[in-house]
C-alpha positions as semicolon CSV with decimal commas, in nm:
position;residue;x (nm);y (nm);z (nm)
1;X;3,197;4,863;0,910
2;X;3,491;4,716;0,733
3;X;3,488;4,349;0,543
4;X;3,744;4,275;0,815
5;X;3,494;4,342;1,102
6;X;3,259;4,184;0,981
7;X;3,462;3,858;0,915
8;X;3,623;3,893;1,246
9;X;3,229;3,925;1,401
10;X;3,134;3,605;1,195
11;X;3,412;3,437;1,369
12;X;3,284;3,534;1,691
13;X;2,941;3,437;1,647
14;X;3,050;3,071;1,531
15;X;3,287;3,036;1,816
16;X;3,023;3,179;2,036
17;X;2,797;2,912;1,881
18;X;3,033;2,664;1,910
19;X;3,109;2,681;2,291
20;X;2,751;2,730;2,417
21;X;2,584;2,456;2,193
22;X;2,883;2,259;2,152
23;X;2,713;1,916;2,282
24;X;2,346;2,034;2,097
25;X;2,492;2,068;1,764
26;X;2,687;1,727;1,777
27;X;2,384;1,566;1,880
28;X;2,176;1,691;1,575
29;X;2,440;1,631;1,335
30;X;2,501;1,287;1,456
31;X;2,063;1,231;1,479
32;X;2,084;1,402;1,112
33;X;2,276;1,073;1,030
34;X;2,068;0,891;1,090
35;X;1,846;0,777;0,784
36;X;1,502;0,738;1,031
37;X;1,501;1,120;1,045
38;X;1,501;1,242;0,730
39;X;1,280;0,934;0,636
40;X;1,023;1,103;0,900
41;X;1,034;1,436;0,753
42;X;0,991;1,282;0,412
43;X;0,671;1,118;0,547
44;X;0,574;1,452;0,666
45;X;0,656;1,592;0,333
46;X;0,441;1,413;0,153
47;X;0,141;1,451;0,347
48;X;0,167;1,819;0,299
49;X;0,185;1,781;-0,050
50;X;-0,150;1,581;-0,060
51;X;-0,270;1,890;0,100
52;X;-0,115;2,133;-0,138
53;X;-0,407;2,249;-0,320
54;X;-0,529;2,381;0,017
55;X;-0,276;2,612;0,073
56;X;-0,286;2,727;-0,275
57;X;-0,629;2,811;-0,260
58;X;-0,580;2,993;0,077
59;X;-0,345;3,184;-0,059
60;X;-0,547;3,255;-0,358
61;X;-0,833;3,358;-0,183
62;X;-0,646;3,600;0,077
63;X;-0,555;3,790;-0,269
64;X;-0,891;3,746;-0,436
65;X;-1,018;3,927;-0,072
66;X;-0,760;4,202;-0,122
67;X;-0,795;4,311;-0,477
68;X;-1,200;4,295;-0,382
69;X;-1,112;4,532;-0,114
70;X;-0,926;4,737;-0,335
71;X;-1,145;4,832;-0,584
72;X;-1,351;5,037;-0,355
73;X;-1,023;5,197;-0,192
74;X;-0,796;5,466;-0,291
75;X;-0,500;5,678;-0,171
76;X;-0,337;5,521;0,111
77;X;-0,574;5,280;0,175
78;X;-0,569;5,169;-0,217
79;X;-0,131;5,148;-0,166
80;X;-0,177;4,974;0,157
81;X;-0,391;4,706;-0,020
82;X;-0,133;4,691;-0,356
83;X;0,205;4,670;-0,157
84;X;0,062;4,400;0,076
85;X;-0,113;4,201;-0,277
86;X;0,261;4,201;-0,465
87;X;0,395;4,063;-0,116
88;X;0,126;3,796;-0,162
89;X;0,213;3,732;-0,551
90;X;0,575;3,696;-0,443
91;X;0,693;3,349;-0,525
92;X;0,340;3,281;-0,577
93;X;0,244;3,387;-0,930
94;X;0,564;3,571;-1,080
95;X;0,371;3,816;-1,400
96;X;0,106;3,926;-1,140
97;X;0,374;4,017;-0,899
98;X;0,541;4,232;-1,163
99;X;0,210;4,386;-1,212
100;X;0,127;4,452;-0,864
101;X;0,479;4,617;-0,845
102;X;0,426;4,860;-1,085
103;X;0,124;4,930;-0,982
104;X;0,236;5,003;-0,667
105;X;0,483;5,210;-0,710
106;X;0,285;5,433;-0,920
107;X;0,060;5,485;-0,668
108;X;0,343;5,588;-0,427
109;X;0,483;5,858;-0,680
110;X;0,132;6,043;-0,726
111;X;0,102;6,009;-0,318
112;X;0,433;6,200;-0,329
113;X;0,544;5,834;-0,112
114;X;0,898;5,810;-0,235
115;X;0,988;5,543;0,013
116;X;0,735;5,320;-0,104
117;X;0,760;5,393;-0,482
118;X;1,124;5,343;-0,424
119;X;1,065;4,950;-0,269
120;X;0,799;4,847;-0,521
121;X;1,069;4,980;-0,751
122;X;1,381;4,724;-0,630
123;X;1,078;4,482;-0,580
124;X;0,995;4,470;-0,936
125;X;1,363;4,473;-1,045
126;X;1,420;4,176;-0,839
127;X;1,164;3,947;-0,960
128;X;1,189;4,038;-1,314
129;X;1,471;3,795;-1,415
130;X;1,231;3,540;-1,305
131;X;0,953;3,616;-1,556
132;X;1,259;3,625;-1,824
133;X;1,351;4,003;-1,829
134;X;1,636;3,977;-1,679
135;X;1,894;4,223;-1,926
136;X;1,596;4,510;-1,849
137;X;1,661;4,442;-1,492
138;X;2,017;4,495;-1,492
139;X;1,977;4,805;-1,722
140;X;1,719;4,955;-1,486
141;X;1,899;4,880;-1,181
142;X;2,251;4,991;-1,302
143;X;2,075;5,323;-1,363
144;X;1,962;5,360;-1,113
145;X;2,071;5,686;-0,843
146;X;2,288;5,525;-0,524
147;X;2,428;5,902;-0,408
148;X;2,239;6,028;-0,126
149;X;2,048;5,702;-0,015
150;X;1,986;5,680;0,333
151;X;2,074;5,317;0,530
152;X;1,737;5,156;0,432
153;X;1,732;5,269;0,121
154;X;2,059;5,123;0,068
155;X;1,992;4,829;0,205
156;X;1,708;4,803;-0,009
157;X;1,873;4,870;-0,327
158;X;2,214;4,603;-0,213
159;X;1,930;4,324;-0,123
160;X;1,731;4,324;-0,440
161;X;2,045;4,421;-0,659
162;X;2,224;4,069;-0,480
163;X;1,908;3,853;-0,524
164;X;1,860;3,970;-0,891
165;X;2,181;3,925;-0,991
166;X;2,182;3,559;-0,811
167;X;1,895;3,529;-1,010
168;X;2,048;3,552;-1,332
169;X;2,382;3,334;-1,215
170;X;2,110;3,052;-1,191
171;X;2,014;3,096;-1,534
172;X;2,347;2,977;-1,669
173;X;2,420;2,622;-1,563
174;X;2,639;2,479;-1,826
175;X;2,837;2,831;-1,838
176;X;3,073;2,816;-1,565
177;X;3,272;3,163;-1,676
178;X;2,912;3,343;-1,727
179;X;2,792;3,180;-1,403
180;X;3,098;3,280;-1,218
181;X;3,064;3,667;-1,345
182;X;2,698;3,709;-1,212
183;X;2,795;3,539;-0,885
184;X;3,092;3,766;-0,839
185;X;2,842;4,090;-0,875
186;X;2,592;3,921;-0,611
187;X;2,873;3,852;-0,359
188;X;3,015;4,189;-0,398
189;X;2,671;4,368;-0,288
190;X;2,598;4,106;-0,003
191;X;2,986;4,161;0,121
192;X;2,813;4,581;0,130
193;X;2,494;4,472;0,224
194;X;2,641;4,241;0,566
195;X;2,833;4,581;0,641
196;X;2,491;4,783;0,692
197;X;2,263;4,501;0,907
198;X;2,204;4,569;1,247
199;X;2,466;4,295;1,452
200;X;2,311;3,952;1,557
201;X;2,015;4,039;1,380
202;X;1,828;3,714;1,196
203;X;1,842;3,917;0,817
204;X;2,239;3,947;0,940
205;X;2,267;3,589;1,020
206;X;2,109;3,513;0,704
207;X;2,305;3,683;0,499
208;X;2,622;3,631;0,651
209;X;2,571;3,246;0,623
210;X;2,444;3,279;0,243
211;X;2,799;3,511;0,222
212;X;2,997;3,249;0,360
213;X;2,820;2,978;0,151
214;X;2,897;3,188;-0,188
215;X;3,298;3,190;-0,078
216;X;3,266;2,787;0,013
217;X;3,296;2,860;0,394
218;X;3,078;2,571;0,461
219;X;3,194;2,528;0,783
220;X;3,096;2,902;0,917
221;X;2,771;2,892;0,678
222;X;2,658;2,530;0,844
223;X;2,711;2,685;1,202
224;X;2,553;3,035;1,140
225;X;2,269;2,906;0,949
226;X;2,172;2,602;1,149
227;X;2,153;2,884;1,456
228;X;1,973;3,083;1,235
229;X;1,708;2,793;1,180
230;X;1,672;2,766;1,551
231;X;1,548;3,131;1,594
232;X;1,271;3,163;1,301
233;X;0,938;3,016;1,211
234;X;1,001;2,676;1,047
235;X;0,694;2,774;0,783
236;X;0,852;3,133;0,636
237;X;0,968;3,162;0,325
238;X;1,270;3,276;0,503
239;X;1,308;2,914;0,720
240;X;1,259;2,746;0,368
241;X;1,577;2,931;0,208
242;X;1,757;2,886;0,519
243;X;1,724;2,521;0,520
244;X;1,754;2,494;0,175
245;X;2,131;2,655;0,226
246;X;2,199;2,408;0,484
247;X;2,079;2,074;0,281
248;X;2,320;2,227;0,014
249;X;2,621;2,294;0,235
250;X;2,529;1,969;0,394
251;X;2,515;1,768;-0,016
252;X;2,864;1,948;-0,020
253;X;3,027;1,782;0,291
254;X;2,893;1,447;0,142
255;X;2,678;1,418;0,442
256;X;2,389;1,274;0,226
257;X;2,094;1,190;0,447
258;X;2,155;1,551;0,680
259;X;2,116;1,721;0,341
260;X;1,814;1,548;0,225
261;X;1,659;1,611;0,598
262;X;1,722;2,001;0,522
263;X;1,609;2,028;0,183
264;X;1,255;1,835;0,295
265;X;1,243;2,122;0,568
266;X;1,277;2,383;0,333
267;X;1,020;2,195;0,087
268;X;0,752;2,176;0,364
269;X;0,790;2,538;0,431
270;X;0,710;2,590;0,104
271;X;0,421;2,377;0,049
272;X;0,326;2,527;0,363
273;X;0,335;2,860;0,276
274;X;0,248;2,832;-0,126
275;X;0,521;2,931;-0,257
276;X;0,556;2,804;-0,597
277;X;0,915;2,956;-0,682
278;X;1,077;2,665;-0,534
279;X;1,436;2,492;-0,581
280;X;1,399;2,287;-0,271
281;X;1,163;2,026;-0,414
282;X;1,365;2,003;-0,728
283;X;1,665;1,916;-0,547
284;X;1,557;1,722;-0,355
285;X;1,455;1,513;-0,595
286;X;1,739;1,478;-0,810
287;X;1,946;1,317;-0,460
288;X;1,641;1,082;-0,412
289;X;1,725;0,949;-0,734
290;X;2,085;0,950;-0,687
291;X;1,993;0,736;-0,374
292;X;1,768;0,502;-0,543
293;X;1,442;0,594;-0,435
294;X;1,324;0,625;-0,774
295;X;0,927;0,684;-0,728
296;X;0,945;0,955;-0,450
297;X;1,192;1,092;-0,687
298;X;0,985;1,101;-0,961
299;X;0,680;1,254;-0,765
300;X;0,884;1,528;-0,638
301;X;1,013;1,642;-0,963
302;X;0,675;1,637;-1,082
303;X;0,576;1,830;-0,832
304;X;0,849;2,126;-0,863
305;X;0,802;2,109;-1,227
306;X;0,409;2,163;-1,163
307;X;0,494;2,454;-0,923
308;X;0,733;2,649;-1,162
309;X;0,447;2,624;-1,440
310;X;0,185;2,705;-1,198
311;X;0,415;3,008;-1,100
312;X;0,471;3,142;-1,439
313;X;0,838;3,199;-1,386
314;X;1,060;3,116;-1,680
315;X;1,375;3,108;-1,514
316;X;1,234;2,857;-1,253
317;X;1,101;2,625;-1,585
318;X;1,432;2,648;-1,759
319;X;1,574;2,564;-1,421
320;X;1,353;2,254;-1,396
321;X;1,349;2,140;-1,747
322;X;1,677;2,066;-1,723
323;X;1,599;1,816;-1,444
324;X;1,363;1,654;-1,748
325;X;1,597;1,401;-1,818
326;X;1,630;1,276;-1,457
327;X;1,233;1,290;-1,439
328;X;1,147;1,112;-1,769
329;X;1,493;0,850;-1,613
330;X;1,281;0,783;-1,293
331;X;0,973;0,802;-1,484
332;X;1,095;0,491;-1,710
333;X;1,233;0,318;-1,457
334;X;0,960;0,347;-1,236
335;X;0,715;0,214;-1,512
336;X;0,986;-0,090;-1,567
337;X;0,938;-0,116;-1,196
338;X;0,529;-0,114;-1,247
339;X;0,548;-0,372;-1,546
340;X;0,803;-0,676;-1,380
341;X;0,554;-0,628;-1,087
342;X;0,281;-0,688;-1,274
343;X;0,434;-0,924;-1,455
344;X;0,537;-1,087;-1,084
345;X;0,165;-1,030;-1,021
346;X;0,015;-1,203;-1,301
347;X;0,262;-1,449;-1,251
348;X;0,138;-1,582;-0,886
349;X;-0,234;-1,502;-1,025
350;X;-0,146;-1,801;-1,241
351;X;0,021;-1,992;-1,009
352;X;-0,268;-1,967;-0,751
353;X;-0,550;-2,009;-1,010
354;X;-0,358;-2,352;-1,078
355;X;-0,321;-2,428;-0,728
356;X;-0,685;-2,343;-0,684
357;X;-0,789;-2,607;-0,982
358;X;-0,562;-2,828;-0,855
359;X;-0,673;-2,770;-0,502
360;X;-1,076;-2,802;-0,623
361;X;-1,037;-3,123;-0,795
362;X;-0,837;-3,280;-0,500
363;X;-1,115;-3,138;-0,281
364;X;-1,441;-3,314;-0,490
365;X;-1,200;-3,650;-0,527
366;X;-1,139;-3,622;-0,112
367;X;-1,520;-3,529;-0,091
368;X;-1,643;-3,819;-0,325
369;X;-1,397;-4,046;-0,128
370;X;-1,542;-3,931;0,215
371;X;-1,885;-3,973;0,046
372;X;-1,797;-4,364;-0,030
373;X;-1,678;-4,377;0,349
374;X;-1,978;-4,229;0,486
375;X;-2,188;-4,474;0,260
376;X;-1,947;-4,812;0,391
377;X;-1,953;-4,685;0,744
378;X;-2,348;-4,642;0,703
379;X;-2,360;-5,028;0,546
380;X;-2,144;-5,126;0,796
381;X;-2,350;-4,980;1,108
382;X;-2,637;-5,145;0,915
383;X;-2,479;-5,489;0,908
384;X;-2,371;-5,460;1,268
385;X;-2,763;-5,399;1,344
386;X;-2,862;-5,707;1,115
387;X;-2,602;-5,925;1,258
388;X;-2,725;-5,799;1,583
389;X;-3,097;-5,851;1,521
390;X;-3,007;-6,156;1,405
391;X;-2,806;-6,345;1,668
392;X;-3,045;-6,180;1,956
393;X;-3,313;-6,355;1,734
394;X;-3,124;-6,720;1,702
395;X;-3,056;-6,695;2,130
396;X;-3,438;-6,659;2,192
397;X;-3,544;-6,934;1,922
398;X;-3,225;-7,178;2,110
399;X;-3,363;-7,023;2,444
400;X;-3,747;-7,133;2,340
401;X;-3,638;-7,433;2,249
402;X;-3,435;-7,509;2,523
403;X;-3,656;-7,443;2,792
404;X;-3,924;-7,637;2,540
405;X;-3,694;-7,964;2,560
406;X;-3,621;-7,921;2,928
407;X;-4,011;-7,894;2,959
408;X;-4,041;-8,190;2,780
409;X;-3,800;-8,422;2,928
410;X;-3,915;-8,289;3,295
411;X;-4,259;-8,443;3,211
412;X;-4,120;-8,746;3,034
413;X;-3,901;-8,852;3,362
414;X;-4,178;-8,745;3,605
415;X;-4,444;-8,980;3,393
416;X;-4,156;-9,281;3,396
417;X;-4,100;-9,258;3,023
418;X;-3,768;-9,271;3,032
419;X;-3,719;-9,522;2,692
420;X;-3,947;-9,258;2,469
421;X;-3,681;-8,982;2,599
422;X;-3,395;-9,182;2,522
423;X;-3,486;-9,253;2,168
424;X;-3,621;-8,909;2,096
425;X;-3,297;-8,770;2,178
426;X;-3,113;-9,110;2,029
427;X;-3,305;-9,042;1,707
428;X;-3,181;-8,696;1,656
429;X;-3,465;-8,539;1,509
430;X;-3,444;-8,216;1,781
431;X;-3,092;-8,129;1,658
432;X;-3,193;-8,120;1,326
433;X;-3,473;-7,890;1,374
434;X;-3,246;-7,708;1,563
435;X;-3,021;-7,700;1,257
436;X;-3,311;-7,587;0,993
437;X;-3,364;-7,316;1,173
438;X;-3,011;-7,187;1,251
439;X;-2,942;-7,233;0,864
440;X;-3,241;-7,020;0,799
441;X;-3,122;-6,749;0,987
442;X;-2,724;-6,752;0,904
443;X;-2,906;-6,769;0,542
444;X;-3,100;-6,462;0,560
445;X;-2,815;-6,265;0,789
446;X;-2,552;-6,382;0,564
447;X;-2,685;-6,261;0,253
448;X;-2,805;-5,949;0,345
449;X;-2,440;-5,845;0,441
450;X;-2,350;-6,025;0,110
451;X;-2,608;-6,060;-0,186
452;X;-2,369;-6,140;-0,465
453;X;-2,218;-6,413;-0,259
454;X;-2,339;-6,702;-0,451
455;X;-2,269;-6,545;-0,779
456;X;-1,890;-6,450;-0,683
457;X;-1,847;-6,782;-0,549
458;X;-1,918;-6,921;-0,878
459;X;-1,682;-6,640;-1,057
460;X;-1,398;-6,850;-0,850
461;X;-1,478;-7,199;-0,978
462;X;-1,440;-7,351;-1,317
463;X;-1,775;-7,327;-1,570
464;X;-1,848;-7,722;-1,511
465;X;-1,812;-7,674;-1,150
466;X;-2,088;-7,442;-1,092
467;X;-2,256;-7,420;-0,777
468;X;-2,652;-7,468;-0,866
469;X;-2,929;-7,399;-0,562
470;X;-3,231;-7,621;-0,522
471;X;-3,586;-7,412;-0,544
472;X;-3,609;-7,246;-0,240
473;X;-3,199;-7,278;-0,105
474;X;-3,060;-6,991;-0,025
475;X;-2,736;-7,114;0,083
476;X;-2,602;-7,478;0,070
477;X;-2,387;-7,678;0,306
478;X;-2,081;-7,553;0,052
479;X;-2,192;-7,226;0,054
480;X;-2,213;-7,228;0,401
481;X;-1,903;-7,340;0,458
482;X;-1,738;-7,078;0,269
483;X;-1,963;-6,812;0,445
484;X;-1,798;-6,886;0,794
485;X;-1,469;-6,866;0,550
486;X;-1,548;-6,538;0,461
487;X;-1,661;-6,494;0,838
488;X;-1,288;-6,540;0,940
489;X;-1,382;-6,868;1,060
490;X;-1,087;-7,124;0,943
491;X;-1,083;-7,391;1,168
492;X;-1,286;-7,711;1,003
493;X;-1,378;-7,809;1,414
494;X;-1,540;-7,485;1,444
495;X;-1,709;-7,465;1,110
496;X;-1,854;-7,887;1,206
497;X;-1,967;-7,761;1,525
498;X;-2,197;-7,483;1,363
499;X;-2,293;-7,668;1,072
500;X;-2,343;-7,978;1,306
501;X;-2,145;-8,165;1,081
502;X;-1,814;-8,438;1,173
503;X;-1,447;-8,270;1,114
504;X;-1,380;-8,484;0,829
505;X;-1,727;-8,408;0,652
506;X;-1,617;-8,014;0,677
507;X;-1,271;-8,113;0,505
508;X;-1,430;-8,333;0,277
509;X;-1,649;-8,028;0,107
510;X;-1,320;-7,777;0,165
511;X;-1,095;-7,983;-0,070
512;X;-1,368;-8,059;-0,306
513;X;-1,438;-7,671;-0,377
514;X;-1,020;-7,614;-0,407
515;X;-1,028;-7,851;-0,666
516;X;-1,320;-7,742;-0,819
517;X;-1,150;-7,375;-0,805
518;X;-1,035;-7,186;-1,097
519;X;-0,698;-7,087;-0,917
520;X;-0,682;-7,387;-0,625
521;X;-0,399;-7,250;-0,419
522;X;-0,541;-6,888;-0,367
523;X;-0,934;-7,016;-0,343
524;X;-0,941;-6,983;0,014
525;X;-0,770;-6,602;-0,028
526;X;-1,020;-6,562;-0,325
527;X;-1,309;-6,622;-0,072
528;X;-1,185;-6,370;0,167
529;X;-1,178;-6,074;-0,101
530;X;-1,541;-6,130;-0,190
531;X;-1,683;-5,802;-0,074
C-alpha cells in the first residue's frame, strides 16, 4: 500500500468521522471548554494518586507471583512465564525489563522459537535508550537482517525501530537539528509501518494519528485519535498515550483547558495501570503552572519526578530534571504562599487574642456592673418590703386608735359627758400621741432605707451649723423635714400635714437649713442626691 493510499484512507476515515459524529464531537469539544471538566478529572486525578502505592504494589506482586512460578518451570512453560514478566516490567521498572528481555529471548533461541527470540529481541532494543544505551540500540538494530521478514515480523521490527528512535529524539531538547534528525528516522518507519496495519484497525488508528501528529496535521490527528479514544479501555497504557497525543495536539491549538482534560486522562491511566515511564504527569504539570495553579503543579511534578526515579529510566530523569527549575519555581512560590498565610494567620491569632482580652475585661466590668444591679434591685425589693411593713403597720396603729377614740367618745356622749369630750379633744393631747408614734415609725422606716442620712445631711451644712440629736432622737423635726424632701415630697402643706405642723412653721425650718447650707441655692438638690 502506497503513502498515497494511505493518506487518501486517512482522509476518508476523518471525513467518515466527521459526518457521522459531526454534532458528538462539537459537543465534547465545546464541554472540553469548559474549565468544570477538566477541574473534575483533576479531582479524579488526584484521588488516584493517593492510591498509587496500591497499584504499584499490585503490580509488584503479580511479578513477584510470576518469577516464583518460574523458578520451578522450564521450556515453554519457563518462556511463557519470562515473555509475560518483561511485559509486566515494561514502563514499570526499565533495567529489569532489559533483563527479562534477554532472558527471554535466550530461552526462545535454545527452544529453536525464532519468533519469540526475534520479539524479545526488538523488545529489548526498544527500551534500551531508556535505561541510557541508546547508541548500542541503534547499532544493534541497524544490523540487524530486514530481507526475508514476513508481515509481523516486519511490523515488529518498523514498531520498535519508530519508538526507539522517538526515544532518542526526546533525549535532545535544546538541539533542534539533532532532534529533528531522530524524528525524521521515526516518521520514516511509521510512514512503512501505517502501510502494513490491517485497515480501521485500533494499532492503525493509532499510528496514523501519532503519523499525522509528527507532520503537524493536528487537525486529522485530533479527529482520528479522539475516535480512537472512544473505542479502547480508558486504563491501557495504550488509552494513556492516546490521550496524551490529544492533550498535546490540543496545548498546540491553544485550546488550554481541553488539553489539560486529556493529559489528566492519560495520567490516570497511568496511575491506574503503574506505569512509571510517564510524560503525561510531567506535562501536565508544567501547564498547571503556566495557569497559575501553583501547588497542584508542584505535586504533580513531584510525582512524575518520583515515578521516573522509581522506574530507573535515565532518559525519563533527564527528561524530568529539566522540569527542576519549574518544580523548585512552584516549590518557592508555594512556600511564599505557605509563609504570608501564616503570617495572615498569626496575624488574626493576634487580632482575636486582643479582641478576646478586650472582650474578657468588658465581660467581668458588665458582670461586676450587673452584680451592683442585682445587689440595688435586691436593696430596693428590700426597701419596698420595709416601706411596706411599715405603712401596713402605721394603718393598724391609726386603725386601733381610731376605733379606740370612737369607742371612747361613744361612751362619753352616751354617759352625757359631753364637756370632758370637748376638752379632751380641745386639749390636743390624742393628736400628739398620734404624732409620737407616726414619728417613731417614719424614724425607723426612714433610716433603714437611709442610715447615713443624718451624717450626709450634716456634710451639706456649714461646721457651726451642725445638726446635733438629743439621746434617744433618731430623727428631728429638721431632719424630718428633709426626709419627706428626699421622699419627693416638696410641697410645705403636705410636709405640715404629716408632721402636724402650720404651713409657715414648715417654711420657717426650710429657710433656716438653706441658710445654714454650705451651697444655699442647690441645698434642696443636695438633699435629693443623698443616696
Amino acid at each position: 500500500m502506497k503513502i498515497e493510499t494511505i493518506s487518501a484512507l486517512c482522509l476518508g476515515v476523518l471525513l467518515s468521522l466527521t459526518c457521522v459524529s459531526c454534532d458528538r464531537d462539537e459537543s465534547s469539544v465545546s464541554v472540553a471548554r469548559d474549565s468544570e471538566r477538566y477541574e473534575g478529572v483533576l479531582a479524579m486525578l488526584d484521588n488516584e494518586l493517593l492510591d498509587r502505592e496500591d497499584y504499584i504494589t499490585s503490580r509488584s506482586s503479580r511479578i513477584d507471583s510470576l518469577r516464583s512460578l518460574r523458578d520451578s518451570a522450564s521450556g515453554r512453560t519457563e518462556l511463557d512465564y519470562t515473555v509475560e514478566i518483561a511485559e509486566l516490567y515494561r514502563g514499570f521498572l526499565a533495567d529489569s525489563a532489559l533483563v527479562e528481555c534477554r532472558r527471554g529471548e535466550l530461552i526462545a533461541g535454545a527452544l529453536g522459537d525464532s519468533i519469540t527470540a526475534f520479539e524479545m529481541r526488538m523488545e529489548r532494543i526498544q527500551q534500551m535508550p531508556l535505561a541510557g544505551f541508546g547508541h548500542e540500540a541503534v547499532v544493534e538494530f541497524e544490523r540487524s537482517r530486514r530481507e526475508g521478514m514476513e508481515l509481523r515480523d516486519q511490523i515488529m521490527f518498523l514498531r520498535s525501530g519508530r519508538q526507539m528512535y522517538s526515544y532518542i529524539a526526546a533525549q535532545f531538547p535544546n538541539f533542534p537539528d539533532e532532534k529533528r534528525r531522530w524524528n525524521d528516522k521515526a516518521t520514516a518507519l511509521q510512514e512503512r509501518l501505517v502501510e502494513m496495519l490491517e485497515p480501521d484497525s485500533p494499532e492503525m488508528l493509532l499510528n496514523v494519528g501519532e503519523l499525522e501528529f509528527m507532520r503537524g496535521n493536528d487537525s486529522r490527528a485530533y479527529a482520528i485519535l479522539t475516535e480512537l479514544l472512544e473505542r479502547i479501555d480508558r486504563d491501557s497504557n495504550v488509552a494513556a498515550r492516546v490521550a496524551s497525543l490529544v492533550g498535546q495536539t490540543a496545548a498546540r491549538q491553544g485550546r488550554v483547558d481541553e488539553s489539560l482534560y486529556y493529559l489528566a486522562i492519560s495520567a490516570i491511566a497511568d496511575v491506574r495501570s503503574a506505569t512509571r515511564e510517564v510524560t503525561s504527569l510531567q506535562q501536565l504539570g508544567i501547564a498547571l503552572y503556566d495557569k497559575g495553579d501553583v501547588e497542584r503543579a508542584d505535586f504533580y511534578l513531584q510525582e512524575a519526578l518520583a515515578s521516573a526515579v522509581e522506574c530507573h529510566a535515565s532518559m525519563r530523569m533527564l527528561q524530568t530534571s529539566e522540569a527542576i527549575p519549574v518544580i523548585s519555581a512552584a516549590g518557592r512560590a508555594a512556600a511564599e504562599r505557605n509563609r504570608v498565610r501564616l503570617y495572615c494567620i498569626l496575624g488574626v491569632v493576634v487580632m482575636l487574642a486582643a479582641g478576646l482580652v478586650v472582650l474578657v475585661m468588658r465581660l467581668r466590668q458588665e458582670m461586676r456592673r450587673q452584680d451592683a444591679l442585682r445587689r440595688s434591685l435586691e436593696n430596693a425589693n428590700h426597701a419596698k418590703e420595709v416601706y411596706m411593713s411599715e405603712f401596713i403597720s402605721l394603718c393598724t396603729v391609726y386603725m386601733n386608735k381610731l376605733n379606740r377614740f370612737c369607742e371612747i367618745a361613744a361612751r362619753k356622749i352616751s354617759t352625757g359627758a359631753t364637756d370632758e369630750l370637748y376638752r379632751l379633744t380641745k386639749s390636743g393631747r390624742f393628736v400628739e400621741e398620734q404624732s409620737r408614734d407616726f414619728y417613731e415609725i417614719f424614724d425607723n422606716a426612714f433610716l433603714h432605707i437611709y442610715p447615713d442620712f443624718v451624717s450626709k445631711v450634716n456634710a451639706l451644712l456649714r461646721d457651726d451649723c451642725q445638726i446635733e440629736l438629743a439621746k434617744g432622737e433618731r430623727l428631728n423635726t429638721d431632719l424630718r423635714i428633709l426626709a419627706f424632701v428626699r421622699l419627693g415630697v416638696e410641697e410645705g402643706p403636705k410636709i405640715a400635714q404629716a408632721l402636724n405642723y402650720s404651713v409657715n412653721t414648715i417654711y420657717a425650718y426650710r429657710n433656716r437649713l438653706r441658710n445654714r447650707a454650705v451651697r444655699r441655692d442647690t441645698f434642696d438638690d443636695d438633699v435629693m442626691n443623698i443616696r
